[in-house]
N, C-alpha and C positions, 0 to 999 in steps of 0.2 A: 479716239474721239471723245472717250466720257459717257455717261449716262443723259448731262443732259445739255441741248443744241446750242449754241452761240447766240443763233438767229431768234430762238422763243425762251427766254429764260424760263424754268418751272415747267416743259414740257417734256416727258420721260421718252425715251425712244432708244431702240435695239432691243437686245432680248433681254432686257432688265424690266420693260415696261409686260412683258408679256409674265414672268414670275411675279410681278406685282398683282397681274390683273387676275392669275391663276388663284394667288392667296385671297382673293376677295378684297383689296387693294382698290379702289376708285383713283384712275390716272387721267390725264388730259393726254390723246394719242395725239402725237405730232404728225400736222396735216390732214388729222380729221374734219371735214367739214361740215356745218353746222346742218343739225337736218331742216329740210323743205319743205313750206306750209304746201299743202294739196291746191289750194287755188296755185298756187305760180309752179308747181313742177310741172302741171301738161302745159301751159305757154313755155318753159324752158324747156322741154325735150322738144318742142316744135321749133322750137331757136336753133338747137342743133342741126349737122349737118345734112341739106335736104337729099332725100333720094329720090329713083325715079320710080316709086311705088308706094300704095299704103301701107305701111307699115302697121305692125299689130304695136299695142300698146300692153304692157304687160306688169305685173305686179309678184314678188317676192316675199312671202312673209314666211318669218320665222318661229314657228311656234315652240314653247315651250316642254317639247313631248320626246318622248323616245322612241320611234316607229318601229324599232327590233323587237318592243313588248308587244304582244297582241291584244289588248284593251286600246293603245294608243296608236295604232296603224290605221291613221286615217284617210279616208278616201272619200268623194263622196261629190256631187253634184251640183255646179250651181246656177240656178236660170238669172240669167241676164236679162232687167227689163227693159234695156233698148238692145236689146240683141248682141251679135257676136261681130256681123260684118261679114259675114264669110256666106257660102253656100252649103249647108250642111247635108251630106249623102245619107239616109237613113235602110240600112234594110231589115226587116221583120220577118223571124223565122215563127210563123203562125199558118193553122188552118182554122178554118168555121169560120166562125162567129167575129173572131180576134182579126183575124187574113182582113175580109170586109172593113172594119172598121180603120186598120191601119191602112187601109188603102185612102178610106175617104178624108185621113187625118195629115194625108199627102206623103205618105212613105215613099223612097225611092225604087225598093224592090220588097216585092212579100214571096214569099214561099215555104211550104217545108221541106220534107225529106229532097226534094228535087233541087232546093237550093243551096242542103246543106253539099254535094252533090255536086253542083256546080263550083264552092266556095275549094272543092276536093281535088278540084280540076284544074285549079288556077284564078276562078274569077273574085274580082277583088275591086269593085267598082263601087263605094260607098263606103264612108267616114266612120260612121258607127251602127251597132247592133242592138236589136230588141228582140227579147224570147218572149213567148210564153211558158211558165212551170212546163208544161206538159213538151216543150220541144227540148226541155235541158240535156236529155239523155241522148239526141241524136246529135246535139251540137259537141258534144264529149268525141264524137268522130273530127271533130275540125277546131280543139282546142288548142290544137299546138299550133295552127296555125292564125288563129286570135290573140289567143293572149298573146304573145310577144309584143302584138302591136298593140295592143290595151285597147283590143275590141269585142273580147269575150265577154257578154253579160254578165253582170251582175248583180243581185238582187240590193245587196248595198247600194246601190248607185240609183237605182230605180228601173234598171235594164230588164230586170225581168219580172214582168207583169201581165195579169191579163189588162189593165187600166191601157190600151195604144194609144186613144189621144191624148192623154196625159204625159206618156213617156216620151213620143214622136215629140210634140210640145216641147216639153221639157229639154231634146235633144239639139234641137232646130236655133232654142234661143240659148242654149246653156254650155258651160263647159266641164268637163270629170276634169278629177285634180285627183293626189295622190301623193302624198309628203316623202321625201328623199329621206334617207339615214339621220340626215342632220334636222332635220323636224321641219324643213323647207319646203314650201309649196308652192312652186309656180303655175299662176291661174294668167291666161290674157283675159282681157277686160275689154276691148273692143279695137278702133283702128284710128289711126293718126287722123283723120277726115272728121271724126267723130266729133261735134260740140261737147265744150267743156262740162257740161251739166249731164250727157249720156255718160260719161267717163265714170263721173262720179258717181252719179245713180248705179253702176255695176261695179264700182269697187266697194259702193256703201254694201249692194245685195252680196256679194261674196265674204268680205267681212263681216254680216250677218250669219252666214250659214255657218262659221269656219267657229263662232261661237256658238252655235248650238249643238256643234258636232264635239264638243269640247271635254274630253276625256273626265271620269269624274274622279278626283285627287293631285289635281295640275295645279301645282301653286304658279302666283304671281310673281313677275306678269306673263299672262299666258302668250299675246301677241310680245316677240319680243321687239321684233325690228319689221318696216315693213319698206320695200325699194320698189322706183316703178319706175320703169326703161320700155325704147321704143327695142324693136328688132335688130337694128344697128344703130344703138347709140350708147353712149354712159347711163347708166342707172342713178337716182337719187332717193337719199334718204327720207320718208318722209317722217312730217313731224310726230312723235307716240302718240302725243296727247291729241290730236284731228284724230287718228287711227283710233285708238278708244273711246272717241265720242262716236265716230263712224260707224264700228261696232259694235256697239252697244244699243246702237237706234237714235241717237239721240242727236245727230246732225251734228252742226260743227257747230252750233252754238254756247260757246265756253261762257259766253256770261250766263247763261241759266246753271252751268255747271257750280261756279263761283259764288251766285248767290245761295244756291242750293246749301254750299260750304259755310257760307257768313252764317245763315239762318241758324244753324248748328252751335255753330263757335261758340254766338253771345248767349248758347245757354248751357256754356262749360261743357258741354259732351255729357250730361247729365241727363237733366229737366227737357224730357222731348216732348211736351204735350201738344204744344203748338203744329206740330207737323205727327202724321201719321205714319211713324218709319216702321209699324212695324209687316205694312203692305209692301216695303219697297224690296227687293232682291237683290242683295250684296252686290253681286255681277254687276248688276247696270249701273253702279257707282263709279265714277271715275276715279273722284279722293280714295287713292289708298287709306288713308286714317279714318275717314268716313266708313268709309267698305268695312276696314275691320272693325269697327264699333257696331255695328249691322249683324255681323255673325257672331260676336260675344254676345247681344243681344238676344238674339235666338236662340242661340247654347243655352244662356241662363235661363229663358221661357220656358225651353223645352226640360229643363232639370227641376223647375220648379212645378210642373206639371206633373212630371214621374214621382217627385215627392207626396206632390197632393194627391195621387190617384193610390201612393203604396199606405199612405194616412186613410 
């Protein structure tokens, strides 16, 4: 058949386009489909085919890391500020002070030794776990039966604390995540019934967190890809550049982004007196060429500071 199709002249495809893309090679994959702005993918997944139930709505992002190294195994928590859609089971392995409080913070079950105990026996009635420090050592009896299911505390996460309305909180509206081999994290984000604007308000909060959790020495770009599918449906690309305003904090508003860029331009990447960049932090730059002019900037600050202090 050739390297390239009849059908799309100049589009590479078989295993020639994948040793192009290996060498670092920029190809047009045949059949790729362009990616999806965030306002029209939750109307298209709703277009698809209906079921007879809520469906979770779910998000895929790829980040740039190797989870095999331990500085880049990340894990880590995200509150959702319209919620999950679901009913979250909570139980808290606490006494005193802790016990009380996660009670009145609406835990589903508190106990300690008595319920780690219970947990030894078979009972397993609630979604996720909360310690306190001083319970870790008795829940080390019922470890092997948590962790597999990713309900072992842990202090990473925020699972184990004396803080209970904060953590119950935290558990009630939030979801743990936990990147696959391949740097992949699948988080849901709420459920098919959800208005379009909750959807977004919790993929903007996770895409928040998944940046501050952000390993230090990940080059760009660190979000590489991000897909968002119902429970039974196709998955869709969505667009990088929504996705790096999103996480970044800065909404989907690309014209503030663009003027941001113009302001710059007309003074050569030079002359920045008109704008104060040197408050701005690289990161929340969208412009690649922007960004890195941002941290030459500061390299050179900070080199000419170490001169004048060794002067």
């Amino acid at each position: 058949g050739g390297l390239f199709s009849p059908h799309a002249p100049g589009r590479i495809r078989g295993p020639a386009c994948c040793v192009l893309q290996q060498r670092g090679v920029k190809v047009q994959v045949e059949g790729r489909k362009p990616p999806t702005l965030i306002a029209d993918a939750m109307p298209t997944i709703r277009g698809f085919k209906k079921r007879n139930f809520d469906q979770t709505i779910e998000v895929a992002v790829r980040l740039n890391i190797d989870p095999r190294k331990q500085d880049q195994a990340m894990r880590g928590l995200a509150v959702l500020p319209k919620g999950t859609g679901r009913n979250v089971r909570v139980a808290v392995f606490a006494t005193g002070p802790a016990a009380e409080e996660a009670k009145k913070a609406g835990a589903t079950i508190v106990g300690g030794d008595d319920l780690v105990d219970q947990v030894k026996g078979g009972f397993m009635e609630f979604d996720r776990c909360v310690a306190t420090p001083a319970m870790m050592q008795s829940l080390s009896k019922i470890a092997r039966i948590l962790g597999p299911r990713g309900m072992m505390p842990n202090p990473k996460v925020g699972t184990v604390t004396d803080n209970m309305t904060e953590a119950i909180g935290g558990l009630m509206s939030g979801v743990t995540f936990k990147a696959e081999k391949a740097g992949i994290i699948h988080v849901p984000i709420g459920k098919m019934s959800f208005p379009d604007e909750d959807l977004l308000a919790n993929l903007e909060a996770v895409l928040k967190v998944l940046v501050i959790l952000r390993p230090k020495g990940i080059k760009e770009p660190y979000i590489r890809s991000c897909y968002m599918s119902a429970a039974m449906s196709e998955s869709l690309r969505l667009d990088p550049e929504e996705v790096s305003l999103l996480a970044t904090g800065r909404g989907l508003d690309k014209d503030a982004q663009k003027e941001e860029v113009k302001q710059v331009a007309k003074t050569g990447w030079v002359d920045k007196a008109a704008l104060d960049w040197d408050s701005v932090d690289p990161q929340t730059v969208v412009s690649k060429k922007l960004r890195r002019y941002l941290e030459e900037r500061r390299k050179l600050a900070a080199k000419r500071q170490e001169q004048g202090a060794d002067s």
